[in-house]
N, C-alpha and C positions, 0 to 999 in steps of 0.2 A: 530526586531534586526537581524544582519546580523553573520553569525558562523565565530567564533574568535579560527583560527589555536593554539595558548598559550593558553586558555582556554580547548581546546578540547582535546589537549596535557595532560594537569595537571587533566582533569576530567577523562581521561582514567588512569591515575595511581591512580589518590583518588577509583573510583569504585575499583579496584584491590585489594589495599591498607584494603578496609571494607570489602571485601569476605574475603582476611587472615584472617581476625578477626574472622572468625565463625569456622576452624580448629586451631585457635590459641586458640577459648576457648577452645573446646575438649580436646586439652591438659591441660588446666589451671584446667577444670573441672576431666579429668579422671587422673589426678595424684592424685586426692586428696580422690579418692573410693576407696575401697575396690581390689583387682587383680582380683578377680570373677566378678567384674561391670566394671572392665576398657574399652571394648570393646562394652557393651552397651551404657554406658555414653558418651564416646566418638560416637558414632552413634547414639546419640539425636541430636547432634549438625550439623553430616554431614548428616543425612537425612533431616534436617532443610533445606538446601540450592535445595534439588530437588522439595519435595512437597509443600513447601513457595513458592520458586522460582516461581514453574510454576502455582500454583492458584495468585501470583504475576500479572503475566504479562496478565493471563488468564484475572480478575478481580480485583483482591486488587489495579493497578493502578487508574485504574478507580474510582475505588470506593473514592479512598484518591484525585485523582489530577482533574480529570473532573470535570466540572461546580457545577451542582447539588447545593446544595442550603447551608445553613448554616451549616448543620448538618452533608451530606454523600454528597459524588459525586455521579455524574449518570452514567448511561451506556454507553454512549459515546464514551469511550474508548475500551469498553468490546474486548477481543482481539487483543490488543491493536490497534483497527481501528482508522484511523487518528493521528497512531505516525508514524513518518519517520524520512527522513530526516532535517525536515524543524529545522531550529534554536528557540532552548526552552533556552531564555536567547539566551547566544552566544553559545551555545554548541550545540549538535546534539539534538533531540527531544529522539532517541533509548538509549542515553548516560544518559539521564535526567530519563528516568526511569528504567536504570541498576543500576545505582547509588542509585536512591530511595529503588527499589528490594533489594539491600545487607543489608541495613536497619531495613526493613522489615525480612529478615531470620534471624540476630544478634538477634532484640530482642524476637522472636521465641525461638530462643535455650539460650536465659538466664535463662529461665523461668524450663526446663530441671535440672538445676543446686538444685531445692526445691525438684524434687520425683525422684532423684539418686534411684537406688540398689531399688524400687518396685514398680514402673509404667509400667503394661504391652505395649512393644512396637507396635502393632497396636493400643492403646488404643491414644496414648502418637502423633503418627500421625495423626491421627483424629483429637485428639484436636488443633496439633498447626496448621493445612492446616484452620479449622475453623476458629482459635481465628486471625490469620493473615487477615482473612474476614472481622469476625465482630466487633472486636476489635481494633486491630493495624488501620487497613484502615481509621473508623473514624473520631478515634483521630488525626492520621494523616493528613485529612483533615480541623477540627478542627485547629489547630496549621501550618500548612505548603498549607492545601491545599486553604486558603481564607475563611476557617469556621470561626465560631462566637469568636472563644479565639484572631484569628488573627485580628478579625474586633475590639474588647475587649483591642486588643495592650497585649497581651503575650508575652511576648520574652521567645523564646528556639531555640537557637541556629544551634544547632546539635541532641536533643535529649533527653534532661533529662527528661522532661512529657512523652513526645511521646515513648523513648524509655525504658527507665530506672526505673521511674515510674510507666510506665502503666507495665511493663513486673514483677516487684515485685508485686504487688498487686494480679497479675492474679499468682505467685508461691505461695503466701501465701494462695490465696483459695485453690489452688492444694495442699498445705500442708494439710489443715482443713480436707481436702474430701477425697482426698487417705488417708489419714492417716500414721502413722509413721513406721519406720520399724520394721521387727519383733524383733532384738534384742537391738533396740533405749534404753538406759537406762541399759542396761543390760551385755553391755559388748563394751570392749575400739570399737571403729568403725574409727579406723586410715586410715592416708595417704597412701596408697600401694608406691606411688612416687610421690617423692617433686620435682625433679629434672623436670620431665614432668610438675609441676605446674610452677618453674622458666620459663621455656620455653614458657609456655602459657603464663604468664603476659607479659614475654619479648616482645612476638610475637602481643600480644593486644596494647601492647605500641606503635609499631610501626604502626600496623595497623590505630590507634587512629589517626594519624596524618591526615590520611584519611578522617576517619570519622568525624573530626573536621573543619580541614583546608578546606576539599573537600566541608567543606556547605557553602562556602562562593561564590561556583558554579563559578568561576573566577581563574584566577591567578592575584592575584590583589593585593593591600595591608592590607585586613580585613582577605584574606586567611594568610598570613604572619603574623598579630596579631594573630589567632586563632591559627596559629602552635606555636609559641611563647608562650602564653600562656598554651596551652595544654605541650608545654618542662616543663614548669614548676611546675605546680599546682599539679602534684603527687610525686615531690620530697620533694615540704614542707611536704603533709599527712606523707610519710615517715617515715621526720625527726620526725613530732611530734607523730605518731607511736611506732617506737623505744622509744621516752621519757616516752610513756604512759608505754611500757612495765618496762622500768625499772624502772621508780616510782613505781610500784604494783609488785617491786620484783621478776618482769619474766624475763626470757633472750629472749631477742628479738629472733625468730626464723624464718626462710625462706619462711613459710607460711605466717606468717605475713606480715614479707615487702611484698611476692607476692600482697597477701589482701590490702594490702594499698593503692601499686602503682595501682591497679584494682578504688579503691574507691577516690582516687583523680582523676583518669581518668575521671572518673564517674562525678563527681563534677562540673568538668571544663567543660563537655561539651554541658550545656545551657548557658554557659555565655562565652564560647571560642571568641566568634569573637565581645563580646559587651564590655570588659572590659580590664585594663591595664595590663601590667605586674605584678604590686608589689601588686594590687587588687588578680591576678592568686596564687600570694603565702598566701596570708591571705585567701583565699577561702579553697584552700588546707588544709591548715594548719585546720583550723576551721571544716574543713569535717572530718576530723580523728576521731574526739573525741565523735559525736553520735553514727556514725558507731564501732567506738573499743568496746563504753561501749554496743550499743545495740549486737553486738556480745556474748561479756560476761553475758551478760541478757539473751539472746536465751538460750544457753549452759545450764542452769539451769532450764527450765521449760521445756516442754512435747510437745514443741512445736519442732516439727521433719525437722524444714528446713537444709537438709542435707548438702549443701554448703554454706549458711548465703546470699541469693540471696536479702533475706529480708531486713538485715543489709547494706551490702554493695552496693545494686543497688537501694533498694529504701530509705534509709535514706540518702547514699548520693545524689542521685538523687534530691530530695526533698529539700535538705542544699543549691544544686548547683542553681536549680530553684529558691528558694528566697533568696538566696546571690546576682542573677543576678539582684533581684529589688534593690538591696543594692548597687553592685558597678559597673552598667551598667553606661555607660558615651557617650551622645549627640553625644560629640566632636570627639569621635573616630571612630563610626558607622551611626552616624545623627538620629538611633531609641532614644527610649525616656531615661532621664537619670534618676537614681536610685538613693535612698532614701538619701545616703551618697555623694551625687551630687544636692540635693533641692528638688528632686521628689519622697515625699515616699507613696505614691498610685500608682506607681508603685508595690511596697509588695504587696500591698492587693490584685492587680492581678494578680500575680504570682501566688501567695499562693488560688484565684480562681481556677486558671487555674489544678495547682497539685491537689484540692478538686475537680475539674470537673473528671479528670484520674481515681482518686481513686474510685472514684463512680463508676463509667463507666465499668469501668476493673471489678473489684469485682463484679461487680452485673451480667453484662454477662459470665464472665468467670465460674460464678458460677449456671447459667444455662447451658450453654454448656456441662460444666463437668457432672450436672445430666442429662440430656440429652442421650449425649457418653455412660454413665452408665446403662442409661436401655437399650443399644443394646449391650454394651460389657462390661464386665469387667474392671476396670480400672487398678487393679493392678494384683499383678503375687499371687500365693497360695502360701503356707509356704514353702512347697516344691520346689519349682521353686524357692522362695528366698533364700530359706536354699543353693542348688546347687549353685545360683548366676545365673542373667540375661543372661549372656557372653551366657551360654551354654542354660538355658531353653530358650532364645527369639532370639538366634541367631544361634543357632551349633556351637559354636568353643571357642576355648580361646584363654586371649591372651597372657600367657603363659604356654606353652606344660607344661614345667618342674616345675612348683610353686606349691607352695601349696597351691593356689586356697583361701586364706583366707583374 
């Protein structure tokens, strides 16, 4: 194929568009710790983008997009040798794996959001320069790069296994293993700033249009579904958010809607560019309701996932990828049509596909982590979390005048 001037246009803002998204978390994420973690949390997410980045381009291309066989790509690429400028699709070949690269750091720094406030930070880089290795790369391959889910006919659009999924599964072993924080149960552990979490979902929303539309690698008409759909699919979660609150008596509050619109984003984006609009709202809508209740479930037991990465990324995650065997449609994308259109073995390989992740993810994520552990530490001493991160893992805070609490 020969490179398409509109296309290469629209993939240079969609790549732009998914790097926003990894300091858009940082805010969504560091408003909602502690003012003593605001500045380490938030630099989970922006060291995400140098050490991902560059074992990225070093290897993890390769590893997800080169030939190689069912399972992993080969070395091929290693360094990215034999990417240029030649046309990948219609687009530039260096375009095709910047894009991919952003990808790659996002679900990196989701994973950050489960060991807030007591993952020592060299501890916390190591693992995600790894797990973007051994982890992300496969599956990525797997699903995008011609591996066996792909040969299987998996549909994931934009991400929901690959990113969403696999990135929850690997915080919840990081939950298990770090273990929770010292004063978890013990005393309120609030938002320091909601207004910095508005801003982050805000800025992921927008970001999302990227990450969605942009997988459609064109400016075409699939990308224009995919955005369309991605408009939509977190305003239903929303609405039916706020409902949930107020039937159980709560007043809807700011984190919430943030959480929502986060978890309908979520939702929509393995089925963005395979399914209708009015499918986009009942997807939405339907995603709310494991996510809301498994939140309120977390909250109660000892299980220390400090920003609900569990709840929100990978229950929706997981809702979005077999809703897609439900109202995936032929007619709109020519892939295969879903269960609520005559094809429901579709489901079943969906739901393969998320059980293929989940395996995957857990089981290395959870040698890596012991691994990392007998050379370093994982987390910070009481003391170190007593002060807050800001100051033992970084020097500074990030505000002079607060009170640190």
């Amino acid at each position: 194929m020969t490179l398409n001037a509109a296309d290469t246009a629209w993939m240079l803002v969609c790549t732009a568009l998914v790097l926003l998204m990894t300091p858009a978390l940082a805010f969504f994420y560091g408003g909602l710790v502690r003012a003593k973690n605001a500045l380490n949390t938030m630099m989970m997410s922006f060291a995400a983008i140098g050490f991902v980045g560059v074992a990225w381009a070093v290897l993890g291309y390769s590893l997800a997009f080169a030939t190689g066989n069912d399972w992993i790509g080969d070395f091929s690429r290693f360094a990215l040798k034999g990417v240029g400028l030649e046309a990948q699709g219609t687009i530039p070949h260096y375009l095709f794996m910047a894009y991919q690269g952003t990808f790659a750091i996002i679900t990196a720094a989701l994973i950050s959001g489960a060991i807030v406030e007591r993952m020592r930070f060299p501890a916390y880089l190591t693992f995600i320069t790894l797990w973007s290795l051994v982890v992300y790369a496969p599956i990525a391959h797997w699903v995008w790069g011609g591996g066996w889910l792909f040969k299987m006919g998996a549909l994931d659009f934009a991400g929901g296994t690959v990113v969403h999924v696999n990135a929850a599964v690997a915080a919840l072993v990081a939950v298990i293993m770090v273990g929770p924080r010292r004063d978890y149960g013990k005393a309120a552990l609030l938002p320091h700033n909601v207004p910095f979490t508005l801003l982050g979902a805000g800025l992921l929303y927008f970001g999302w249009f990227g990450f969605n539309a942009g997988s459609a690698l064109a400016a075409n008409a699939i990308a224009g579904l995919a955005f369309t759909t991605t408009f939509l699919a977190p305003m239903a979660t929303l609405v039916v958010w706020t409902f949930l609150d107020v039937m159980r008596g709560k007043s809807p509050t700011a984190v919430g809607a943030a959480t929502a619109l986060v978890v309908g984003l979520v939702a929509i984006t393995p089925a963005a560019g395979f399914i209708g609009p009015m499918s986009a709202l009942a997807l939405g809508g339907i995603a709310a309701i494991p996510s809301y209740f498994g939140l309120q479930w977390r909250a109660k037991t000892s299980l220390d996932d400090s920003l609900d990465v569990v709840a929100a990324h990978g229950l929706g995650g997981t809702v979005g990828a077999l809703l897609t065997g439900v109202f995936a449609q032929k007619a709109l994308n020519g892939v295969q049509d879903g269960a609520l259109f005559g094809n429901p073995g579709q489901l079943g390989i969906q739901a393969a596909a998320v059980g293929a992740a989940i395996l995957y993810s857990g089981a290395m994520t959870a040698i890596l982590l012991k691994v990392i552990g007998l050379v370093t530490p994982l987390r910070a001493s009481e003391e170190e979390e007593a002060i807050g991160l800001d100051v033992s893992q970084h020097g500074e805070e990030a505000y002079i005048h607060g009170d640190g609490v």
